[in-house]
BAVEXLUM-813605 format. One record per residue (C-alpha): x, y, z; residue in one letter. Coordinates in pm, whole numbers, plus 50000, padded with zeros to 5 digits. Each point is the difference from the previous one (the first is absolute). Last residue first. Example, Ala and Ser with C-alpha at 12.3 -4.5 7.8 and 13.67 -1.06 7.14 Angstrom:
// BAVEXLUM-813605
+-------+-------+-------+----+
!     u !     v !     w ! aa !
+-------+-------+-------+----+
! 51367 ! 49894 ! 50714 !  S !
! 49863 ! 49656 ! 50066 !  A !
+-------+-------+-------+----+
//
This chain:
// BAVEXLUM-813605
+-------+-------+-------+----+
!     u !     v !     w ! aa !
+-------+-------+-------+----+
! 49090 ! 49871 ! 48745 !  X !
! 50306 ! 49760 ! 50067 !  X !
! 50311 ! 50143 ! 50036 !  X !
! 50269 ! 49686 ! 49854 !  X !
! 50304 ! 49986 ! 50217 !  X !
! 50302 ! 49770 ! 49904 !  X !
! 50217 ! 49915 ! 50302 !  X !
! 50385 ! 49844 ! 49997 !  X !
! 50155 ! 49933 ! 50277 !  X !
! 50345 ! 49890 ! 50104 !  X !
! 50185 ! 50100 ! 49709 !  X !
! 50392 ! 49993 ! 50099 !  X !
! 50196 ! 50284 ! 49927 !  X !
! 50436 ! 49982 ! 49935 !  X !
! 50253 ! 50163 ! 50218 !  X !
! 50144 ! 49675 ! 50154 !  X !
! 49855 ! 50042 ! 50308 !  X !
! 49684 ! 50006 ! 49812 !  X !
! 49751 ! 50271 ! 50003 !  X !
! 49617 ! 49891 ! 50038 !  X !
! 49755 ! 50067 ! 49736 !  X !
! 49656 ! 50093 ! 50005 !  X !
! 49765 ! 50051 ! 49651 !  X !
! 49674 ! 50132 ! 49951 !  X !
! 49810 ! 49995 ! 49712 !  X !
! 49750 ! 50246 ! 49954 !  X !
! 49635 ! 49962 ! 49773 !  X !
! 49694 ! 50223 ! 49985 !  X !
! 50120 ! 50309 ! 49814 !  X !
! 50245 ! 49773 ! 49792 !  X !
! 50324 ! 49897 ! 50072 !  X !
! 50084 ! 50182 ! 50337 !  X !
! 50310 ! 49906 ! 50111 !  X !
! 50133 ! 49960 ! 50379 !  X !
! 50339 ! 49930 ! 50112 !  X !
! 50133 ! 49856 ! 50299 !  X !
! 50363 ! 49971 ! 50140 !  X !
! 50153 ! 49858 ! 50276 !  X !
! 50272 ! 50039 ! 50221 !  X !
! 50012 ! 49816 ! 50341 !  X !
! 50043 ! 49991 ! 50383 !  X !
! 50342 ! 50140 ! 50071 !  X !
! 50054 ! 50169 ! 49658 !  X !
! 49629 ! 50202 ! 50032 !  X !
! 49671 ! 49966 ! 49838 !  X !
! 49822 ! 50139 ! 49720 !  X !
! 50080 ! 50082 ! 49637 !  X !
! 49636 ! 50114 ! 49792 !  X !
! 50002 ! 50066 ! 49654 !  X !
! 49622 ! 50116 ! 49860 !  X !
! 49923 ! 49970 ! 49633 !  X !
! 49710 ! 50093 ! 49788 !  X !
! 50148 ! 50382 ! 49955 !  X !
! 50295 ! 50056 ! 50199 !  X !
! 49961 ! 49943 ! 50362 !  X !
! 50339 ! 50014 ! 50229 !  X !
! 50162 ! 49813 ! 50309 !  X !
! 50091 ! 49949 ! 50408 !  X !
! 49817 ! 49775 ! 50252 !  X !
! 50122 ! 49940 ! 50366 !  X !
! 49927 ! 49697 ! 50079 !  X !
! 49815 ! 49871 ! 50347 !  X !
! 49994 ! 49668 ! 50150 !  X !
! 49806 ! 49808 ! 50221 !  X !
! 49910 ! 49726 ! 49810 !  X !
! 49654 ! 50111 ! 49939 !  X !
! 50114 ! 50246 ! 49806 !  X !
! 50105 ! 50410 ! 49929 !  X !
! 50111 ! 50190 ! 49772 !  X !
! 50118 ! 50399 ! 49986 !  X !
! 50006 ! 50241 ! 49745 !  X !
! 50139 ! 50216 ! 49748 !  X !
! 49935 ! 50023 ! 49627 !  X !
! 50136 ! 50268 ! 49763 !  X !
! 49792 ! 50134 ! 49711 !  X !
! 50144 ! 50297 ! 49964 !  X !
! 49676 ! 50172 ! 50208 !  X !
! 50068 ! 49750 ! 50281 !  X !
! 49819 ! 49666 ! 50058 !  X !
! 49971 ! 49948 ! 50382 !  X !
! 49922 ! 49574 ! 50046 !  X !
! 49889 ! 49858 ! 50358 !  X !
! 49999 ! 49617 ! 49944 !  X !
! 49807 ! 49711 ! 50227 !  X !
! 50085 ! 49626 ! 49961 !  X !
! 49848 ! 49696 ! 50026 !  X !
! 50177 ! 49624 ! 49925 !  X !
! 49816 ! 49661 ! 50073 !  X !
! 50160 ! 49756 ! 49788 !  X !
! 50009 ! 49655 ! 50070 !  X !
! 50217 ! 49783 ! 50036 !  X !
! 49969 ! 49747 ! 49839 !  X !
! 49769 ! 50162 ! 49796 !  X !
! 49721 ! 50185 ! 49988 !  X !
! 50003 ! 50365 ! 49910 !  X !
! 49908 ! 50347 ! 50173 !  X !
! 50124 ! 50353 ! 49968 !  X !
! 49827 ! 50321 ! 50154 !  X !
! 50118 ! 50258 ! 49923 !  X !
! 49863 ! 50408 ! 50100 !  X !
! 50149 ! 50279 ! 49760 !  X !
! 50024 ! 50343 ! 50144 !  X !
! 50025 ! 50349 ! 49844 !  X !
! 50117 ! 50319 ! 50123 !  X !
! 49912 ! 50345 ! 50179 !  X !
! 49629 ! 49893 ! 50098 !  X !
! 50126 ! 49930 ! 50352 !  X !
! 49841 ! 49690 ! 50050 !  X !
! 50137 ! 49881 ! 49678 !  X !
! 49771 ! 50021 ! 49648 !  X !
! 49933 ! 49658 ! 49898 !  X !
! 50073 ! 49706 ! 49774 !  X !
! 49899 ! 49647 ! 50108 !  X !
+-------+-------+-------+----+
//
């Protein structure tokens, strides 16, 4: 879910993530996102691990570039594109100790009327 934050100043993004599996997933997450008049992202995330990520990037046109996290935890990346009015794809990646990004999700988003 999409919303305006408590404070009306930004924008937050409630997750919820579930699949079965051995194990399975249960993830949820809340983000605070301030979009600057360049187009800058800042921003904080937070989960139900207990964990929060600082969140640093830029919107150009369809596409939003998200990095997140810190050295002593973990890099990551995620990247949004809007393919049509009423379809993203959203992609997470994890940085490597060897330098190189590792998908770890994947999520195609159809708006439905």
């Amino acid at each position: 879910m999409i919303k305006a934050a408590p404070d009306g100043s930004a924008t937050a993004l409630v997750y919820r993530l579930g699949a079965p599996g051995t194990p399975p997933i249960d993830y949820a997450a809340e983000a605070i996102y301030r979009v600057d008049a360049n187009g800058g992202v800042r921003g904080s995330w937070s989960d139900n691990t207990g964990r929060t990520r600082p969140i640093g990037g830029r919107i150009a046109a369809s596409e939003w570039h998200n990095h997140w996290g810190t050295a002593d935890v973990e890099i990551g990346r995620s990247t949004y594109v809007l393919r049509a009015p009423d379809r993203l794809i959203v992609t997470d990646s994890v940085l490597n100790d060897d330098g190189s990004w590792r998908v770890f999700a994947t999520l195609r988003f159809q708006r439905t009327p």
